[in-house]
C-alpha positions as CSV (number, residue, x, y, z in Angstrom):
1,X,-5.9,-32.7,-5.6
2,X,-7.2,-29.7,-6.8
3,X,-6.8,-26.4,-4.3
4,X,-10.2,-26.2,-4.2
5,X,-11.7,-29.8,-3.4
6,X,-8.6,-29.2,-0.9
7,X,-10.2,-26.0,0.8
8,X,-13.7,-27.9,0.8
9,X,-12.1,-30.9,2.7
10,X,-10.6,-28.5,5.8
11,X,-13.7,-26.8,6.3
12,X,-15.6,-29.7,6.1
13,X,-13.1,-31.0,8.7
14,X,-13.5,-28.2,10.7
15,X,-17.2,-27.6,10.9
16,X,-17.4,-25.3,8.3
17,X,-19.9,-26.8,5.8
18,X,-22.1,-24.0,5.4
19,X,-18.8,-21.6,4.4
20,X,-18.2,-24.3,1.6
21,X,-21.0,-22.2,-0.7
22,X,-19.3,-19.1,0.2
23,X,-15.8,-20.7,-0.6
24,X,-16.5,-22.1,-3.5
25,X,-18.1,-18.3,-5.3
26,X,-14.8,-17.1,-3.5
27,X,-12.6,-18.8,-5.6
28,X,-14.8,-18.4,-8.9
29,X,-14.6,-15.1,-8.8
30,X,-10.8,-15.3,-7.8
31,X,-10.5,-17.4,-10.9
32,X,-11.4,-14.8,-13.0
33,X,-8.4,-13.0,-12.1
34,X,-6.3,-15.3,-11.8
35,X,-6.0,-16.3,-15.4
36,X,-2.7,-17.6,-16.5
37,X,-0.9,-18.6,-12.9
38,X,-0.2,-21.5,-11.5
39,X,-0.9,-22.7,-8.3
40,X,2.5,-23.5,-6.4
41,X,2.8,-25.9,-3.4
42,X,-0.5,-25.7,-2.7
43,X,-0.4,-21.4,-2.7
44,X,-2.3,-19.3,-5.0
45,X,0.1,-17.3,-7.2
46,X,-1.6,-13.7,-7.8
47,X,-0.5,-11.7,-10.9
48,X,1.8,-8.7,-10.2
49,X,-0.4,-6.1,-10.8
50,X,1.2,-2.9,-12.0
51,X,1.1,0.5,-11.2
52,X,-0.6,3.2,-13.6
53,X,3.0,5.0,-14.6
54,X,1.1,8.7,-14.7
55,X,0.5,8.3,-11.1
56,X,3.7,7.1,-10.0
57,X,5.0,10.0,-12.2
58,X,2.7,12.4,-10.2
59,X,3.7,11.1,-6.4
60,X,7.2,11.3,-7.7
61,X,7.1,14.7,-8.4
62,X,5.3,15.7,-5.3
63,X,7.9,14.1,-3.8
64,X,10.5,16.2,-5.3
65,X,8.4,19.1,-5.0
66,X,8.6,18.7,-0.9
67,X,11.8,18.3,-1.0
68,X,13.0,21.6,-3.4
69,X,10.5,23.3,-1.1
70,X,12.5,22.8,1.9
71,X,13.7,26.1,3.8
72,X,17.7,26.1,3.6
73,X,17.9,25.1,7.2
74,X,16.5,22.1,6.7
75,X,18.3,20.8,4.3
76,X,20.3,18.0,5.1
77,X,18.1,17.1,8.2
78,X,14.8,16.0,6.5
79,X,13.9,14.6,3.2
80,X,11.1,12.9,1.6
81,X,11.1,9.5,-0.3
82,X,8.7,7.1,-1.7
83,X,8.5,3.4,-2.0
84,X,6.8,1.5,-4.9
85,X,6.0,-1.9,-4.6
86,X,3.4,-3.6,-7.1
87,X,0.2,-2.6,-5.2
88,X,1.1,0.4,-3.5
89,X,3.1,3.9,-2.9
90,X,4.3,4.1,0.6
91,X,5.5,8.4,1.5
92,X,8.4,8.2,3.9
93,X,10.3,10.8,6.0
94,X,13.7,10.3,6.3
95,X,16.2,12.2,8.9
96,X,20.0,11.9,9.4
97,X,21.3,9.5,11.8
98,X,20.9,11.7,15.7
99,X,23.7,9.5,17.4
100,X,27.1,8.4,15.9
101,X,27.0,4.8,17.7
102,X,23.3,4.5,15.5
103,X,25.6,4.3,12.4
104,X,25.4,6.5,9.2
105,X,21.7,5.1,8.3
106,X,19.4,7.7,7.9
107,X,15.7,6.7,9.7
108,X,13.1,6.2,7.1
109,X,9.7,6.4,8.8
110,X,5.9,5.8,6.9
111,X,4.2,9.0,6.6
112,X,1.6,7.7,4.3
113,X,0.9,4.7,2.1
114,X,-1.6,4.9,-0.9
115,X,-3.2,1.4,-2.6
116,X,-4.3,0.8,-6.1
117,X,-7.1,-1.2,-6.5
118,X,-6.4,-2.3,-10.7
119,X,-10.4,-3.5,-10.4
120,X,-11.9,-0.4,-9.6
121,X,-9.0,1.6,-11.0
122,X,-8.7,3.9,-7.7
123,X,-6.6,4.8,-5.0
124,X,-7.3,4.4,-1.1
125,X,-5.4,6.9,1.3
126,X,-3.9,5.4,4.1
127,X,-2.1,7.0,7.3
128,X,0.9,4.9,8.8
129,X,1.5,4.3,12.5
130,X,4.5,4.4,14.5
131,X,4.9,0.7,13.9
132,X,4.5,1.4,10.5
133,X,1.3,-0.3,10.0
134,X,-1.1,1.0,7.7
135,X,-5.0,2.4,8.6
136,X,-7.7,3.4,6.0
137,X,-7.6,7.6,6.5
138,X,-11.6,7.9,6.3
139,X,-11.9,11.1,5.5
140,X,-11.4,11.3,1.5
141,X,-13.2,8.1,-0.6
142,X,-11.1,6.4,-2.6
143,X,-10.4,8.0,-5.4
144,X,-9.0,7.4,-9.2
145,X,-7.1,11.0,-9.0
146,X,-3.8,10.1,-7.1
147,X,-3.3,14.3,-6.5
148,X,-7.0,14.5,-4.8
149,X,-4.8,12.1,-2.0
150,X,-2.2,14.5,-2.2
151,X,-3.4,17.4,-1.6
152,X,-5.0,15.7,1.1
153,X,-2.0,14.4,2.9
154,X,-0.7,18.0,2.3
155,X,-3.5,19.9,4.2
156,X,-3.5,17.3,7.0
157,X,-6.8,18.8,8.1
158,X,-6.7,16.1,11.4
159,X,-2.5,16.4,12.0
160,X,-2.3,12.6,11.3
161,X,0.4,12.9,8.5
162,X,3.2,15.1,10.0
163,X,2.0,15.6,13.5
């Protein structure tokens, strides 16, 4: 059985029959991109998507860039870091370990994360909560310049980013 005539049976089962339309353009349009996977126990297997390597180049060296900027007292008790994974950058600040029975771990906590949509070929800024979920930072459209998010994160015009 196909994973689609399996999605039109559960909403059918479910009461769903006028979603079945909706469903069905859904997973046309999902088709589209995803050309050349499998589907795997019943899962949709999406395609890595990859990062634009000028951008990452450009977060990495604001990354480095905060951190050579530190005043000498700090170092050693903040530093920045970012985390790549296939759809996104995720900014972290990082401190040393405040008690010795916490173990030599520095803390590594979301600052900001920014998303690549490969479709539209832009990025989406988004500010990190203390539970390190992500929230869309509505106040700069998405944007295909990664260092227009930057600079934004930088100014911190509502104190959302570092407080």
């Amino acid at each position: 059985m196909s994973l689609e005539t399996w999605e039109k049976k559960v909403l059918a089962r479910i009461g769903a029959a006028d979603r079945v339309a909706e469903v069905e353009k859904e997973l046309r349009l999902a088709a589209g991109e995803l050309a050349g996977t499998l589907p795997i126990d019943r899962h949709i297997v999406f395609p890595m998507s990859k990062l634009p390597d000028q951008d990452v180049a450009r977060v990495r060296r604001w990354v480095d860039a905060r951190n050579e900027s530190l005043p000498e007292r700090a170092i050693g008790q903040i530093r920045y870091e970012m985390d790549v994974d296939p759809r996104a950058i995720t900014l972290r600040e990082c401190r040393p370990p405040w008690r010795e029975d916490f173990g030599p771990e520095w803390t590594r906590m979301a600052i900001a994360r920014l998303r690549y949509a490969a479709a539209k070929a832009e990025w989406t800024l988004y500010w990190c909560d203390r539970n390190e979920k992500s929230h869309v930072y509505d106040l700069v459209e998405p944007s295909q310049d990664v260092d227009a998010l930057l600079a934004e994160v930088d100014a911190d015009p509502t104190a959302i980013f570092w407080g």
